[in-house]
Z-matrix of the N, CA and C atoms (Angstrom, degrees):
N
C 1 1.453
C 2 1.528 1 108.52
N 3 1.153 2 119.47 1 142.74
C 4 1.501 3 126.56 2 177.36
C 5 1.677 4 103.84 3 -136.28
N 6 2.154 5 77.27 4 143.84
C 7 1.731 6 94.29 5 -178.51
C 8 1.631 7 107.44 6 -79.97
N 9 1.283 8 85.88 7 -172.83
C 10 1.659 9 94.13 8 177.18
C 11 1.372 10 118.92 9 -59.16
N 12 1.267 11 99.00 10 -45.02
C 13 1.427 12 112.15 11 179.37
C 14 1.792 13 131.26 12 -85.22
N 15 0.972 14 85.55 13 14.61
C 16 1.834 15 120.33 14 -168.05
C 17 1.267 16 129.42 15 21.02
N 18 1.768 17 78.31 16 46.45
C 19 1.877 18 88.57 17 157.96
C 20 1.637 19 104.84 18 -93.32
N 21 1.408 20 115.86 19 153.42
C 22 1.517 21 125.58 20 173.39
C 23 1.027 22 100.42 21 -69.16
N 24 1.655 23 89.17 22 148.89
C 25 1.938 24 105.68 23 -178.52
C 26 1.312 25 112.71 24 -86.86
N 27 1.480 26 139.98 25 136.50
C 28 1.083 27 133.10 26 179.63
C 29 1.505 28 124.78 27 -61.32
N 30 1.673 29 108.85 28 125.45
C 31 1.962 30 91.67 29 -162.41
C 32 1.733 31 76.59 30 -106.95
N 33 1.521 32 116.51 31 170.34
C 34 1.183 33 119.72 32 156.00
C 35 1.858 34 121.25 33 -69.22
N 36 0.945 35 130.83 34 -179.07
C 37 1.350 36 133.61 35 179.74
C 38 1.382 37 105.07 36 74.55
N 39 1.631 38 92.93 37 -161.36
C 40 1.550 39 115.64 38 -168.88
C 41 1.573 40 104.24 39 -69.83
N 42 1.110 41 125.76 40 -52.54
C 43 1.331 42 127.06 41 179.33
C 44 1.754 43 106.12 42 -36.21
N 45 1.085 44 112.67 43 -24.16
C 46 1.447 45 108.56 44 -153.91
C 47 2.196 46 93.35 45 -85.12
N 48 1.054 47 136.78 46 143.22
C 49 1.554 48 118.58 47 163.53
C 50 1.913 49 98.09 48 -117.97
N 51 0.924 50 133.23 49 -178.56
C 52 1.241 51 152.54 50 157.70
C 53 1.168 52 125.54 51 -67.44
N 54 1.572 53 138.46 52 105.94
C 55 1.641 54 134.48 53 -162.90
C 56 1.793 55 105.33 54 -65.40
N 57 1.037 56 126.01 55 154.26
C 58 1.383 57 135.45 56 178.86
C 59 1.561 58 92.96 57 -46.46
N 60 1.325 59 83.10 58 140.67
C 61 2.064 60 94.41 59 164.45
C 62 1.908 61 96.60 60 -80.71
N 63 1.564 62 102.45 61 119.54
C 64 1.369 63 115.38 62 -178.40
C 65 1.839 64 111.94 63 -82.89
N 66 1.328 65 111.23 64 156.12
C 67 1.086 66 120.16 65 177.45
C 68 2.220 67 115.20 66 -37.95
N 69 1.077 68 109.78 67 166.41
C 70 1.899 69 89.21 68 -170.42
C 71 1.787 70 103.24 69 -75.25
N 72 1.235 71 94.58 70 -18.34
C 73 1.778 72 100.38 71 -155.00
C 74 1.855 73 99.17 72 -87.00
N 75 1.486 74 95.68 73 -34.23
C 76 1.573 75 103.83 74 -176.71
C 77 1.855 76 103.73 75 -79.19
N 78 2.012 77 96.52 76 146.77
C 79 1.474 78 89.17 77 177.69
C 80 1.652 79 98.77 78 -87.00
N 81 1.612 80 83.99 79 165.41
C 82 1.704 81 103.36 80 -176.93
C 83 1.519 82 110.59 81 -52.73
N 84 1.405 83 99.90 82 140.73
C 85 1.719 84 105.71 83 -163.36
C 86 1.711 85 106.15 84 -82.50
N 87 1.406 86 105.25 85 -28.06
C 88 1.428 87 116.25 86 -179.05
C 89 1.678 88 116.42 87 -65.29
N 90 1.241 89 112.05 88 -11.92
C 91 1.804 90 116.03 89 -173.91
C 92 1.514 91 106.51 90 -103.27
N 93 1.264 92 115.14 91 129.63
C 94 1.766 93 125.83 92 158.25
C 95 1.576 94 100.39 93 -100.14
N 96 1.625 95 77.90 94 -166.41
C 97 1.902 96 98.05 95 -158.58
C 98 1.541 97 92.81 96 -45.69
N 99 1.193 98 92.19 97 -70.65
C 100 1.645 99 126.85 98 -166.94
C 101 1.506 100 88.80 99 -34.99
N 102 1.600 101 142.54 100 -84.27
C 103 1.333 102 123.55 101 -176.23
C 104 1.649 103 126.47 102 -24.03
N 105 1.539 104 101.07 103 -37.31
C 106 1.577 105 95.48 104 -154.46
C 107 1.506 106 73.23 105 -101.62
N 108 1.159 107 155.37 106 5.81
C 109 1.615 108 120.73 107 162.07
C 110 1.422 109 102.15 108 -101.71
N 111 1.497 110 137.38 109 -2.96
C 112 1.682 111 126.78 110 144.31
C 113 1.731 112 115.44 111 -54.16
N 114 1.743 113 106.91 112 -28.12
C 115 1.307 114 94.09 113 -170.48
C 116 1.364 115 111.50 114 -91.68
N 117 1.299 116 110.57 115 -14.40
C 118 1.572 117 118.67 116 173.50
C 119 1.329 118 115.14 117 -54.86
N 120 1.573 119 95.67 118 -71.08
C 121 1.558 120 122.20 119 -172.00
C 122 1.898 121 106.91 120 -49.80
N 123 1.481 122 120.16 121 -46.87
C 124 1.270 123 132.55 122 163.40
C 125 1.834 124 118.19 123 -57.36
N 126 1.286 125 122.84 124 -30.24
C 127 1.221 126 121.77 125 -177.89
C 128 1.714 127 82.68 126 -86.56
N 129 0.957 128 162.81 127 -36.26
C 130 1.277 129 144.40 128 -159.17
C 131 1.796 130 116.70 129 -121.29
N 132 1.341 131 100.22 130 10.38
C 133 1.727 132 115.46 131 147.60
C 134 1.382 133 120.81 132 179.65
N 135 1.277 134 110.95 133 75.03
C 136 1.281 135 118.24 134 -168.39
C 137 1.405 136 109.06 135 -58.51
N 138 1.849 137 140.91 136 18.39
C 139 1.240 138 126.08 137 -161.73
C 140 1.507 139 80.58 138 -108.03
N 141 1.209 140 140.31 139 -16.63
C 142 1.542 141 149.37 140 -144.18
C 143 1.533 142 100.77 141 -64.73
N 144 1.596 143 105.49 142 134.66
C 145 1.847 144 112.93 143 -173.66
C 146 1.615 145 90.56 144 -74.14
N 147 1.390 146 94.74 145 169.41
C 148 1.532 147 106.46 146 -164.62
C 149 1.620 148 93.95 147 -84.95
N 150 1.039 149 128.55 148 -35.90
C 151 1.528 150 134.41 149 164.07
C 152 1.625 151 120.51 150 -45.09
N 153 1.359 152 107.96 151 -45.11
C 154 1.862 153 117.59 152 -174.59
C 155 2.053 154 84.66 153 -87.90
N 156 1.024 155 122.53 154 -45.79
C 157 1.605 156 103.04 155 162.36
C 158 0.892 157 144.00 156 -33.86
N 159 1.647 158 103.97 157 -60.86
C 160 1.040 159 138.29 158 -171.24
C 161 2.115 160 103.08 159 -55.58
N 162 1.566 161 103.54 160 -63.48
C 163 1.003 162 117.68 161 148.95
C 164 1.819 163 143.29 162 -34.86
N 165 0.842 164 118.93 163 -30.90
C 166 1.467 165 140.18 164 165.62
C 167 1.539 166 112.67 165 -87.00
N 168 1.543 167 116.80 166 -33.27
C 169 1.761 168 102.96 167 170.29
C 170 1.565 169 97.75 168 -102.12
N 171 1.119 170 139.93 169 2.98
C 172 1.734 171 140.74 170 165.69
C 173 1.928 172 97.82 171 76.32
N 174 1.400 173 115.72 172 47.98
C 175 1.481 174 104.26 173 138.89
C 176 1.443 175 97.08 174 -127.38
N 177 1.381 176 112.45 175 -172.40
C 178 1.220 177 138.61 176 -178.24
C 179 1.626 178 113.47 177 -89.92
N 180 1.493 179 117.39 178 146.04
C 181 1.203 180 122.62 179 -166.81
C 182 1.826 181 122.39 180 -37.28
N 183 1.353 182 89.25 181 -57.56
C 184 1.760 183 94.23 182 -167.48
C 185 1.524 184 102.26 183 -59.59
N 186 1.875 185 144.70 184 -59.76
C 187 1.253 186 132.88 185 -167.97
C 188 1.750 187 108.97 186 -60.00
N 189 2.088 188 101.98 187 -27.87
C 190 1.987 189 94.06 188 168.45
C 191 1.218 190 115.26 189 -52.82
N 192 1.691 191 117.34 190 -34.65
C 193 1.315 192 123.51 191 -174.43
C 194 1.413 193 129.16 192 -45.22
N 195 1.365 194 85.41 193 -56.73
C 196 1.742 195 116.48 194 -171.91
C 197 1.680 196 110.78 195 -75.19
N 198 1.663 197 115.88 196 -17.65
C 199 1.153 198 116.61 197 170.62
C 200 1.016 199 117.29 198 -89.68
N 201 1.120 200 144.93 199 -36.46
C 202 1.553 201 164.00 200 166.48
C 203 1.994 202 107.27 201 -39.73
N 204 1.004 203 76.61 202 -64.72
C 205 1.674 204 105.83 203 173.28
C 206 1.746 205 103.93 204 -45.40
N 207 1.500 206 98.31 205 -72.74
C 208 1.490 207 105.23 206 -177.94
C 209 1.740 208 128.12 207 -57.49
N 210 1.855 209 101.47 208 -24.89
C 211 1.374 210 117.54 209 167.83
C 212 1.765 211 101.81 210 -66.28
N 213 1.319 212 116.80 211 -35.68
C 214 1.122 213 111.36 212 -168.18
C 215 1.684 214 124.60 213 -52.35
N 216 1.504 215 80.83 214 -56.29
C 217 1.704 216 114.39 215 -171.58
C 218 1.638 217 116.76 216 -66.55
N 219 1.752 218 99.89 217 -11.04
C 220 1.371 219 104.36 218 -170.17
C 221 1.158 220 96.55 219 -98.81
N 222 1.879 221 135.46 220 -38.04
C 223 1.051 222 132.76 221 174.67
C 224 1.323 223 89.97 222 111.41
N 225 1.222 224 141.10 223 35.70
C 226 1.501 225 141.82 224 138.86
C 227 1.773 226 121.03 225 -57.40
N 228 1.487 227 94.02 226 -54.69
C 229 1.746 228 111.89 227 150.03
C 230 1.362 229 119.39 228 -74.97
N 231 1.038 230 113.87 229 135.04
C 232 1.130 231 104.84 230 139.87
C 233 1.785 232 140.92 231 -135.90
N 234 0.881 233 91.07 232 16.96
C 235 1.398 234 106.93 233 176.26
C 236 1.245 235 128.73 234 161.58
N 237 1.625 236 141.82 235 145.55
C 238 1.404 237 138.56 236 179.72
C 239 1.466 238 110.61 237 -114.11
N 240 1.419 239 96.68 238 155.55
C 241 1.748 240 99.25 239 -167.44
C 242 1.642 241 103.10 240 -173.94
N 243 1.325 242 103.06 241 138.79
C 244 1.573 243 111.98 242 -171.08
C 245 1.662 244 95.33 243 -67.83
N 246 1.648 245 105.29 244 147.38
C 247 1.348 246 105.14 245 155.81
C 248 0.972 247 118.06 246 -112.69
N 249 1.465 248 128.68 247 130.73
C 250 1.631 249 147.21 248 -173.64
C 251 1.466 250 111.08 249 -95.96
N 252 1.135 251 113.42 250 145.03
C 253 1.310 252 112.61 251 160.79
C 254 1.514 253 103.76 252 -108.05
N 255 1.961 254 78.25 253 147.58
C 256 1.492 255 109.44 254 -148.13
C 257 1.756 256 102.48 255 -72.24
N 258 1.257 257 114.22 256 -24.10
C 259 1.451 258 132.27 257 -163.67
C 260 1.852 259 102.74 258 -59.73
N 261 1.408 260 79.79 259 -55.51
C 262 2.122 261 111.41 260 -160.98
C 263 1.672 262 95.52 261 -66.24
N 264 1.529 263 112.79 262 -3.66
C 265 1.773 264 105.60 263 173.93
C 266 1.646 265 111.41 264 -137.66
N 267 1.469 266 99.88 265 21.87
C 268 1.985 267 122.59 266 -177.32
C 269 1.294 268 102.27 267 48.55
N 270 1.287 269 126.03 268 80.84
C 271 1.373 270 133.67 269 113.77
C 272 1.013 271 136.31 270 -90.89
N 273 0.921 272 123.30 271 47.95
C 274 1.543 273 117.91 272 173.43
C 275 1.588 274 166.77 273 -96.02
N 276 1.444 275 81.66 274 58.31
C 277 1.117 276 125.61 275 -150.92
C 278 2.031 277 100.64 276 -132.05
N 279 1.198 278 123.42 277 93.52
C 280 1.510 279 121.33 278 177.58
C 281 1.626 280 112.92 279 -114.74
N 282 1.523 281 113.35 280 69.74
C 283 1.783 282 100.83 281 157.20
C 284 1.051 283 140.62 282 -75.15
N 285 1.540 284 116.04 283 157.86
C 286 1.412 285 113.82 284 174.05
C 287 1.243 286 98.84 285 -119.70
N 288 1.053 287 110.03 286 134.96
C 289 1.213 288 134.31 287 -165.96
C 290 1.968 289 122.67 288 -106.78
N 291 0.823 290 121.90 289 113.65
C 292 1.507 291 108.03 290 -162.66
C 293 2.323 292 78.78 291 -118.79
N 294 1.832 293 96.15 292 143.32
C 295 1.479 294 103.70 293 -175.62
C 296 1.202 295 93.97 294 -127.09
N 297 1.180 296 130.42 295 132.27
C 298 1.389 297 144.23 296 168.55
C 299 1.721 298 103.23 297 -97.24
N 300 1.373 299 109.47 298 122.02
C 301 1.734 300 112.81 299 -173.86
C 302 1.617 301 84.75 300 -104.36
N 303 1.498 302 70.49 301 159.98
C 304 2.002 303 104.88 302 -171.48
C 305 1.105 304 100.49 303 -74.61
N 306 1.554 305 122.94 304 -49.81
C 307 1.504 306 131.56 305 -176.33
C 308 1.578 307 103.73 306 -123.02
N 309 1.359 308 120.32 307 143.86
C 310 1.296 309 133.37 308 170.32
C 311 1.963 310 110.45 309 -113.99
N 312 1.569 311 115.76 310 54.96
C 313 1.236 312 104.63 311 156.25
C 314 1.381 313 101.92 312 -107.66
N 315 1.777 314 105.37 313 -160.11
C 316 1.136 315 115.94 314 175.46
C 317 1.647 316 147.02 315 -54.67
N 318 1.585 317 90.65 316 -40.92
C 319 1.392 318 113.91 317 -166.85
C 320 1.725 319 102.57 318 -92.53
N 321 1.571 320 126.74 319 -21.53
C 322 0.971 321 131.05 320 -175.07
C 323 1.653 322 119.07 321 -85.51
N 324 1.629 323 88.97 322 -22.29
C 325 1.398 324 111.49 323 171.71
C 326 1.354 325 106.43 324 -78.69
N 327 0.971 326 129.34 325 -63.10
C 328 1.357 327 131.96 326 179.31
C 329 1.466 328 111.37 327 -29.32
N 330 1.400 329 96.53 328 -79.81
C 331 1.684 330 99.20 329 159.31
C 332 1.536 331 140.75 330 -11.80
N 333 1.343 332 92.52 331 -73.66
C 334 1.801 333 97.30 332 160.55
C 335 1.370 334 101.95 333 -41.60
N 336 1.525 335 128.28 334 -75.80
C 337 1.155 336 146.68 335 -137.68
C 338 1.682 337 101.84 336 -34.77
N 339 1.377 338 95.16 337 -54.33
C 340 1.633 339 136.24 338 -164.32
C 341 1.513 340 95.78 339 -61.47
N 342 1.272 341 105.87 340 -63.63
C 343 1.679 342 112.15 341 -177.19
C 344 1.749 343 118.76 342 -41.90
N 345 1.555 344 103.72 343 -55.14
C 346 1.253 345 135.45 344 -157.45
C 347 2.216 346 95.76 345 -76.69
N 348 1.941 347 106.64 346 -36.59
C 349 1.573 348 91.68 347 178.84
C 350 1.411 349 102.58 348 -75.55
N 351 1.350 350 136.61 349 -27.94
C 352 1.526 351 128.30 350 -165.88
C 353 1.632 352 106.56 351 -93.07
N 354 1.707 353 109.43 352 23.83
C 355 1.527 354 94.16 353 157.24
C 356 1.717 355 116.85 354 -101.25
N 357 1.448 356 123.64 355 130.29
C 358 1.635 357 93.83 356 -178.72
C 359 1.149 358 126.67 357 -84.78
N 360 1.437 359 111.89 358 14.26
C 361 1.749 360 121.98 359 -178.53
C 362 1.256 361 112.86 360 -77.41
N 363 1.336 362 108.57 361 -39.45
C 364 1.881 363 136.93 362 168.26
C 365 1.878 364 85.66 363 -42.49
N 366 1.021 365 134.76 364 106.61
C 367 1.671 366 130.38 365 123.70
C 368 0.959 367 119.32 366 -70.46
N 369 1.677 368 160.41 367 -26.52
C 370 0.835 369 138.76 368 -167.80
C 371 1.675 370 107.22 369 -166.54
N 372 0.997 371 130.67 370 131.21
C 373 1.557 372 124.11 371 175.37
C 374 1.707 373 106.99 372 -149.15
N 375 1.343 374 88.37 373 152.91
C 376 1.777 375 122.71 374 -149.88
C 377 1.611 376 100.04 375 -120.64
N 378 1.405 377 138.46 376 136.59
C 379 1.372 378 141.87 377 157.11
C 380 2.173 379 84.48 378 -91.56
N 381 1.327 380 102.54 379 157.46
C 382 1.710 381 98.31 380 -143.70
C 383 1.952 382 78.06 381 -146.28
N 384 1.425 383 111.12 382 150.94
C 385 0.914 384 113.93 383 -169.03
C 386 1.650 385 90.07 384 -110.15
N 387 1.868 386 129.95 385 167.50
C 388 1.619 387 120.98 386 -178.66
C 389 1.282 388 91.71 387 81.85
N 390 1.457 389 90.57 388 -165.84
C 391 1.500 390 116.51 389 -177.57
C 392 1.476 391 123.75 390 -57.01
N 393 1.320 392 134.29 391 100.23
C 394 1.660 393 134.74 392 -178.69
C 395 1.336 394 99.64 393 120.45
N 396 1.686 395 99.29 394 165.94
C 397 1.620 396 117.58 395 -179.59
C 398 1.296 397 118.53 396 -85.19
N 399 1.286 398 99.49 397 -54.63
C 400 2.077 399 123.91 398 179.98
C 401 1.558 400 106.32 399 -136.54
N 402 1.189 401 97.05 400 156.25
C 403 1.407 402 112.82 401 -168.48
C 404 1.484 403 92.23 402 -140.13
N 405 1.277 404 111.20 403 101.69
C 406 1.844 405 121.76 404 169.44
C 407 1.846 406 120.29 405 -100.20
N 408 1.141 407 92.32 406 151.44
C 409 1.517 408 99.13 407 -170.76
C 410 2.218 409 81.32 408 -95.32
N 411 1.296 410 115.44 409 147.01
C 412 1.003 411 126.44 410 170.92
C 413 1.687 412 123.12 411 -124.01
N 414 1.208 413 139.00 412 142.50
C 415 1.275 414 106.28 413 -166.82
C 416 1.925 415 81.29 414 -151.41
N 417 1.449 416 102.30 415 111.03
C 418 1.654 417 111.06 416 153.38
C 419 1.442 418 124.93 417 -117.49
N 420 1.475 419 106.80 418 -169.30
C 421 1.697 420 114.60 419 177.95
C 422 1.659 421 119.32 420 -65.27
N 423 1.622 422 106.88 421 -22.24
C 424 0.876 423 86.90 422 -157.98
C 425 2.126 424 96.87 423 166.41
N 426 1.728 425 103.36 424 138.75
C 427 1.725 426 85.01 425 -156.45
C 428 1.738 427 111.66 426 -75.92
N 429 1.241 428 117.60 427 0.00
C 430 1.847 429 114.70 428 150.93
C 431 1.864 430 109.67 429 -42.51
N 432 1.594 431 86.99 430 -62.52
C 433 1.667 432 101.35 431 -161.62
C 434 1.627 433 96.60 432 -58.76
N 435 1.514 434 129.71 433 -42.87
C 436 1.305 435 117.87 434 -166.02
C 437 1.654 436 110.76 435 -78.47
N 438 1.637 437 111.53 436 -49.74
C 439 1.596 438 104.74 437 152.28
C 440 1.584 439 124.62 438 -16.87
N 441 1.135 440 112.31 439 -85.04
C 442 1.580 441 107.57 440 169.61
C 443 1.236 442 131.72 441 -44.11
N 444 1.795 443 107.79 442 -38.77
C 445 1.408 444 96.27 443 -175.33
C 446 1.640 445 117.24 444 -73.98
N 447 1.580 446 104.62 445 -12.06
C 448 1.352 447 98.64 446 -172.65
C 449 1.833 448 111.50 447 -79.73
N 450 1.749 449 97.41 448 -34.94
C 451 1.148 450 92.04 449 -172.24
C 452 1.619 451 120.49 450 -54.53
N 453 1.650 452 101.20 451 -31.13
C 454 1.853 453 115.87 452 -155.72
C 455 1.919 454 71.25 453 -98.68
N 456 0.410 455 131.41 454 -34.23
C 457 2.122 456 109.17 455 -168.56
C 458 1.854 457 101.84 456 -103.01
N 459 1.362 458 121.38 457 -60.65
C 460 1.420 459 116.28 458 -136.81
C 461 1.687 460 84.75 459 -81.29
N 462 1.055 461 107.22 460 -47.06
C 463 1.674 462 115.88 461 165.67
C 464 1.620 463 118.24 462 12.32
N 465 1.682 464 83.03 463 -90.04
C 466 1.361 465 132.66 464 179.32
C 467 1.694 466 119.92 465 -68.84
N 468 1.053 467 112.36 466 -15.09
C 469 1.280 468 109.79 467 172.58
C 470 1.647 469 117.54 468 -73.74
N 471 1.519 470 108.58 469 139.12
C 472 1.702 471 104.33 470 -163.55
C 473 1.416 472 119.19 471 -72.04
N 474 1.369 473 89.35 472 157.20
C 475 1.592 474 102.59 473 -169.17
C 476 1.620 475 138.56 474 58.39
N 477 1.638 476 109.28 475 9.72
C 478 1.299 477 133.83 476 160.12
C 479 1.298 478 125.71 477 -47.78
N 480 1.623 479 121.20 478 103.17
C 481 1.474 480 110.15 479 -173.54
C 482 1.424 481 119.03 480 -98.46
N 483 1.688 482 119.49 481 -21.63
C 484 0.963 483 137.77 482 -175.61
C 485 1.467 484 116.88 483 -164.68
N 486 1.325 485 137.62 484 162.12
C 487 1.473 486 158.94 485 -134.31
C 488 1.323 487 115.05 486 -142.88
N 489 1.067 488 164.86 487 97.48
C 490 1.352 489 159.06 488 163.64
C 491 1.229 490 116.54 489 -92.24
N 492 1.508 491 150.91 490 112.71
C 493 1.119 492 122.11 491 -172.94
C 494 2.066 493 110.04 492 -138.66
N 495 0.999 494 110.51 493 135.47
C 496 1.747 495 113.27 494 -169.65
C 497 1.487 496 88.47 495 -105.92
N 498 1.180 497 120.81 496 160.97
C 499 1.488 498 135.31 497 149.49
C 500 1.346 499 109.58 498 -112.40
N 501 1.543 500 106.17 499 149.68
C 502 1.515 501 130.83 500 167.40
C 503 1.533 502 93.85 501 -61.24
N 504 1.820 503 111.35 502 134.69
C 505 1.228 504 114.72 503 128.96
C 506 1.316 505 176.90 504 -31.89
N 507 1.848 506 76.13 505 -56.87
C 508 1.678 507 113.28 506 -138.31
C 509 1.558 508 91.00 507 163.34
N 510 1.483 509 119.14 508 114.12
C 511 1.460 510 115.29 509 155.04
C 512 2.001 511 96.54 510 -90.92
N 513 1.472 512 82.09 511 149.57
C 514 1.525 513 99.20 512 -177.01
C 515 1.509 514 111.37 513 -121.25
N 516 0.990 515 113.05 514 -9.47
C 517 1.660 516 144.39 515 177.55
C 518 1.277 517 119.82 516 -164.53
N 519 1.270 518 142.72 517 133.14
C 520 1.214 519 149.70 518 159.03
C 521 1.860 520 116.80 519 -129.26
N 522 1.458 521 101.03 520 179.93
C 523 1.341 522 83.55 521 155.73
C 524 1.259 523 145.43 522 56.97
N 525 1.683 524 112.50 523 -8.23
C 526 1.563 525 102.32 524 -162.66
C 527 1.327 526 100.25 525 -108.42
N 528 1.420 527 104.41 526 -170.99
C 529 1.719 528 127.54 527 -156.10
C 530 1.509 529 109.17 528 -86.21
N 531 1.296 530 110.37 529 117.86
C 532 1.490 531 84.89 530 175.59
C 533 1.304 532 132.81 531 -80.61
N 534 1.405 533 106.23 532 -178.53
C 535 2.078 534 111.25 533 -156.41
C 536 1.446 535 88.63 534 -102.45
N 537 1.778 536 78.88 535 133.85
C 538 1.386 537 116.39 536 -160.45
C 539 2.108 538 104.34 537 -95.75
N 540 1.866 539 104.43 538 -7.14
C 541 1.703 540 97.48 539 -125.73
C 542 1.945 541 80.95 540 -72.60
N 543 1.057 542 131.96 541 -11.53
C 544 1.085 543 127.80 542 171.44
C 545 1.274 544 140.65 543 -76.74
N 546 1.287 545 108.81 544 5.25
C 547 1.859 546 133.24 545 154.77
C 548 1.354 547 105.62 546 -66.50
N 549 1.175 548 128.16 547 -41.56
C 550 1.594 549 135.38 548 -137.87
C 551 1.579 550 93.17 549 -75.73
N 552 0.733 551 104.15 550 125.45
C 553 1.847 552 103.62 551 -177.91
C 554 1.676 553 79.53 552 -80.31
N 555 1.736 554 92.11 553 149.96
C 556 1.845 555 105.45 554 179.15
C 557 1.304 556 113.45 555 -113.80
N 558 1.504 557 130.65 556 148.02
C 559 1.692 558 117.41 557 -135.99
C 560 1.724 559 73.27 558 -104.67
């Protein structure tokens, strides 16, 4: 079967191969419309039946199926998950955290690296270009609870030379979906 645009549709199985890994700046050669409005429609309610999907990008259930599926396997998705607000379960408390390492080779990096995924306060961490190594988003109850935790955890984590730390305000954005408008093949 061929799209409009006559790239092949992704089937599951062997028939199916993997599109070239595209240049970083160019979008992926393997996605049409139809992909990037599953990923739209999915970044902004991922609970959605494959039918009301299916419905919202205008094919029919079974090829939504098989695309969904195939986004999966390629690692376009990668996973769904409720978002909570952080408030409604007392966190409230959002630093960013900038870490200045003692040493900047490989193995010391690693290290951190390692330290820094097995904390679960860490949501999110960045290797950061300027001044510092990583720049982590931190999220506690409350700035007692993050005081301590930094002293008894961030402290102690290896090869740490220094700490920088900002607090959230005011989120003004969080959370959102990322922009898609550069999938869109342009007529």
């Amino acid at each position: 079967m061929q799209k409009k645009n006559a790239l092949k549709e992704p089937r599951s199985g062997k028939d199916r191969s993997p599109p070239p890994a595209p240049p970083a700046a160019a979008p992926p050669a393997g996605l049409d419309r139809y992909d990037v409005a599953i990923l739209a429609a999915l970044q902004a309610e991922a609970r959605l039946s494959n039918t009301d999907l299916a419905a919202r990008i205008g094919l029919s259930a079974a090829p939504t199926w098989r695309r969904v599926k195939w986004l999966e396997e390629q690692g376009y998705i990668t996973g769904y998950r409720a978002e909570i607000d952080r408030r409604r379960i007392g966190l409230g408390v959002l630093a960013f955290v900038r870490i200045d390492a003692e040493r900047n080779n490989a193995e010391a990096t690693r290290a951190l690296e390692a330290a820094i995924r097995a904390l679960p306060e860490v949501v999110a961490c960045h290797y950061i270009s300027g001044a510092g190594t990583f720049e982590l988003q931190v999220m506690c109850t409350d700035l007692d609870a993050y005081a301590r935790w930094s002293m008894e955890t961030l402290f102690k984590l290896p090869n740490v030379k220094d700490l920088h730390t900002s607090f959230s305000l005011g989120e003004v954005k969080a959370g959102a979906a990322l922009p898609l408008a550069h999938l869109v093949p342009r007529p």
